[in-house]
N, C-alpha and C positions, 0 to 999 in steps of 0.2 A: 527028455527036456530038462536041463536045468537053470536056477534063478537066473542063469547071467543070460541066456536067451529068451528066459521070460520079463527080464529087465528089457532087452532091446524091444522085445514085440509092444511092450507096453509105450515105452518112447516113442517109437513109430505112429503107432493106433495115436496117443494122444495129441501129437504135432502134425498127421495127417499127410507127414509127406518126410517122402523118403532122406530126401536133401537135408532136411532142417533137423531131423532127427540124429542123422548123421554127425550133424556140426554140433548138437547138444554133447552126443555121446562120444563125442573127439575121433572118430572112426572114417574108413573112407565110405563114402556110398556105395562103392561095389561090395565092399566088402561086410557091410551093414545086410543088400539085398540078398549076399548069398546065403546069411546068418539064418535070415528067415524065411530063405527057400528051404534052408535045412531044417529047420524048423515044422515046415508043411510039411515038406517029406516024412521025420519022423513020428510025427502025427498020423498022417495018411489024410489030411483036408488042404483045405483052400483057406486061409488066413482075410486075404483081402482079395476084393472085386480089382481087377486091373484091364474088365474092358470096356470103362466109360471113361471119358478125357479125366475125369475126376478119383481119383483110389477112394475106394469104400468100403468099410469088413463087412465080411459073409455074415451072417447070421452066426455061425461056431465063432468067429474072431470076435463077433461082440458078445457072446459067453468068456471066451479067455478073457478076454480084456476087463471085463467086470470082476471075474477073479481071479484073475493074475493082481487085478490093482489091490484085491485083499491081502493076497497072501507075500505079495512084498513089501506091505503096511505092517503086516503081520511079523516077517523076518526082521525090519527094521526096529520092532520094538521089541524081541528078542536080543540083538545085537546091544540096543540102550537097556536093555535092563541086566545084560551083562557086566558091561563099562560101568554101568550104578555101582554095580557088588564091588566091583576091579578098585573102583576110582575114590568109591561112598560118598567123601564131602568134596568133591572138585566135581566140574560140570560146563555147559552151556546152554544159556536156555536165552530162547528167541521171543518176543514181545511187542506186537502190533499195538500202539496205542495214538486215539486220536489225537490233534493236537490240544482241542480245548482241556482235554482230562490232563495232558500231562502236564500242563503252564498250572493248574491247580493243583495239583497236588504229589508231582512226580520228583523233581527235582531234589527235596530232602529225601526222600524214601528211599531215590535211587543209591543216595549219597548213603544212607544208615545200614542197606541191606549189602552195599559192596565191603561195607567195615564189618559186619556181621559176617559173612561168606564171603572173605577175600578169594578161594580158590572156586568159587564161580563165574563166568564171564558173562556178563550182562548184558544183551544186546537189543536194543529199544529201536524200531521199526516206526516213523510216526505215518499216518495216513489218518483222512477220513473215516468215521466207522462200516460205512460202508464195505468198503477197499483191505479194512480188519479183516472184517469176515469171511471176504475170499480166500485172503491171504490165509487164514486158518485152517479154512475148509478145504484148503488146497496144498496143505501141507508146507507153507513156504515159513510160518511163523510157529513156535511151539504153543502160543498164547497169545491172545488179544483182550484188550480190556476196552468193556463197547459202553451204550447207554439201552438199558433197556427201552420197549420190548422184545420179545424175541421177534428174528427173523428168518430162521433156517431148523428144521429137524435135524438137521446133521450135525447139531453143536449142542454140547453139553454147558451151560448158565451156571455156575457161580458166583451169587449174590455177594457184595462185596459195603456197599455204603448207600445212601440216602441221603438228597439235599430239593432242593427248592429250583427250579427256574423260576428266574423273575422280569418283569417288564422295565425294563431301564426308556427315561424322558427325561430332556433336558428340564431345570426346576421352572424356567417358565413356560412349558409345555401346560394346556389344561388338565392334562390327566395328573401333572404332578399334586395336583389337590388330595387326589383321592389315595386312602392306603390299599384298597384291593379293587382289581378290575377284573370283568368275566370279558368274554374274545369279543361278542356282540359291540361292546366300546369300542372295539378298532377299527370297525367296519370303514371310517374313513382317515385312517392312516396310511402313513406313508410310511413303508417296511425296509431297514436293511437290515439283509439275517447272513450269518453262517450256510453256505453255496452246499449244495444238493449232495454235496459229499457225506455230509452229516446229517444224523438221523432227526436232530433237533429240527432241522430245515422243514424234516417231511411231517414233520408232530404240527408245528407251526401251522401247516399249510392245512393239514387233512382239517386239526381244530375252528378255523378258520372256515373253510368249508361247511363243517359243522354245525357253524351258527350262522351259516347263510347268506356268506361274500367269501370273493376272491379277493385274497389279498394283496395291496398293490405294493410290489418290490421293486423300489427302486437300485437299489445295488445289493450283492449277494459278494461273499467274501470269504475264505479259508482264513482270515485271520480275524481274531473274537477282538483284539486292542483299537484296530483299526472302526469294527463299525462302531467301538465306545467311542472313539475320537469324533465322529459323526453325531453322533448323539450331545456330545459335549455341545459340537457347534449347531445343535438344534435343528440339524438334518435331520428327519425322520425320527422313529423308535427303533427298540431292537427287545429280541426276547434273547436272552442268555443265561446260563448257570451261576447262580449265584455266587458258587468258592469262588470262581475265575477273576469276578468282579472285585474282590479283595486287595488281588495283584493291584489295582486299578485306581487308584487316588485321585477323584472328582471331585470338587463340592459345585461341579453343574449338573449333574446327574441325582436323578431319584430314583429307588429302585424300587417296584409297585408289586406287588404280592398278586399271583393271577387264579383266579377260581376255577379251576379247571383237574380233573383229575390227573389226565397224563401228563401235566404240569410240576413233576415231578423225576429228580435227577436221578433214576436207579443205577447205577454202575456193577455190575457183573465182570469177573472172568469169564473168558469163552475157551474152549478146549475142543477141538473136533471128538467124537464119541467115538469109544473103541482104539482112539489111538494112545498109546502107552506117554504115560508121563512122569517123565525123568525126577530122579531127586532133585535136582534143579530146581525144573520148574514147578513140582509141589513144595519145595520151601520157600518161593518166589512168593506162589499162591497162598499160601500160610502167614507170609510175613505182610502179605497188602491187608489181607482180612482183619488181620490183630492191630494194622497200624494207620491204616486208613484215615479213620476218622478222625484219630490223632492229630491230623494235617489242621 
């Protein structure tokens, strides 16, 4: 057996079907199926179940498959930590980030770190933090930069900065009186937040819960400018991160300090564990931690 047939059996196993696996691996399907008949053969097993309408691995295919997925994890960061030595300061490194972090604080960083490391190529992935994480955990991103807390064992957390979420009301809103409010206050608001993508959405919610109501959302949004505008026009409240609101020049808006613990903006690097990390992207990671706060 070698990597390039334990590449295929791995494609296969993971797409579940012969067809699709073929069209990833640019290959014909007979000539994919014969791959990994050959493959049984020199084994002396049975890879996959093929006598229910649905293909299934044996029991041994879902051993390979668990470590075949290691050890070409394992060859690929051999391969990058060659290219490191080969290449030293040239690179690319890949970057999952939501969009509320990077309307705060990405745009000069990006711009200082490409003048710092011109022979690195930079590649900024935006999504929900949610959508970060898979993407990480699944090898499609080098890096993601989420909102604490953790949500996965299989990600290593590099703490990176600290800020505030805060309660934004238009100023003739009643709560604009006050400078700090606990969630129990909200109980009868009306809520537009940052849509389920984002982890703030589900902090909001569970908090909320916490003090003993559902919270009533009337519109939910991927875009943080959009439910300011809302709030301007004294639609509803919203909870959002404090830097973002910078961007954002109101004088209808009041932004209300909220007493709550997880009411706080932790931003971490995320890195899947055990996977090898290119010069690239530890001078990536090096440069947001030193320069972050800066923003």
């Amino acid at each position: 057996m070698d990597t390039r047939q334990l590449a295929y059996f791995v494609q296969v196993a993971k797409d579940n079907s012969f067809t699709v696996a073929a069209k990833n691996l640019h290959l014909s399907q007979p000539a994919l199926s014969k791959m990994i008949k050959k493959l049984e053969e020199e084994l002396g097993v049975q890879l996959f179940d093929r006598s229910e309408h649905k293909m299934a691995l044996t029991d041994v295919g879902e051993k390979l498959f668990e470590e075949g997925q290691k050890l070409l994890l394992e060859m690929d960061s051999i391969t990058e930590a060659i290219q490191d030595t080969k290449n030293l300061r040239t690179g690319n490194v890949s970057v999952g980030i939501p969009p509320v972090i990077g309307t705060s604080y990405f745009p000069p960083l990006i711009a200082n770190f490409r003048k710092k490391y011109p022979g690195i190529n930079l590649s900024i992935i935006e999504n929900g933090a949610v959508t970060v994480y898979e993407m990480v955990e699944k090898g499609f991103v080098d890096l993601g930069l989420v909102i604490l807390p953790k949500l996965s064992d299989q990600i290593e957390y590099i703490p990176v900065t600290v800020d505030e979420i805060v309660l934004i009301v238009h100023n003739d809103h009643p709560l604009a009186e006050k400078e700090t409010v606990v969630f129990e206050d909200l109980k009868d608001e009306t809520f537009a937040l940052l849509d389920d993508t984002f982890l703030l959405h589900h902090h909001v919610i569970k908090a909320c819960r916490e003090a003993g109501f559902e919270p009533n959302i009337y519109f939910k949004s991927s875009q943080w400018d959009f439910l300011t505008e809302l709030v301007c026009l004294n639609q509803g409240i919203s909870i959002l991160p404090r830097p973002i609101l910078a961007r954002f020049n109101s004088k209808n808006i009041k932004q209300i300090r909220i007493d709550h613990p997880e009411m706080k903006w932790r931003i971490a690097v995320i890195v899947k564990k055990q996977r090898y990390i290119s010069f690239a992207a530890r001078k990536f990671i090096e440069y947001i931690k030193e320069n972050i706060a800066k923003q």
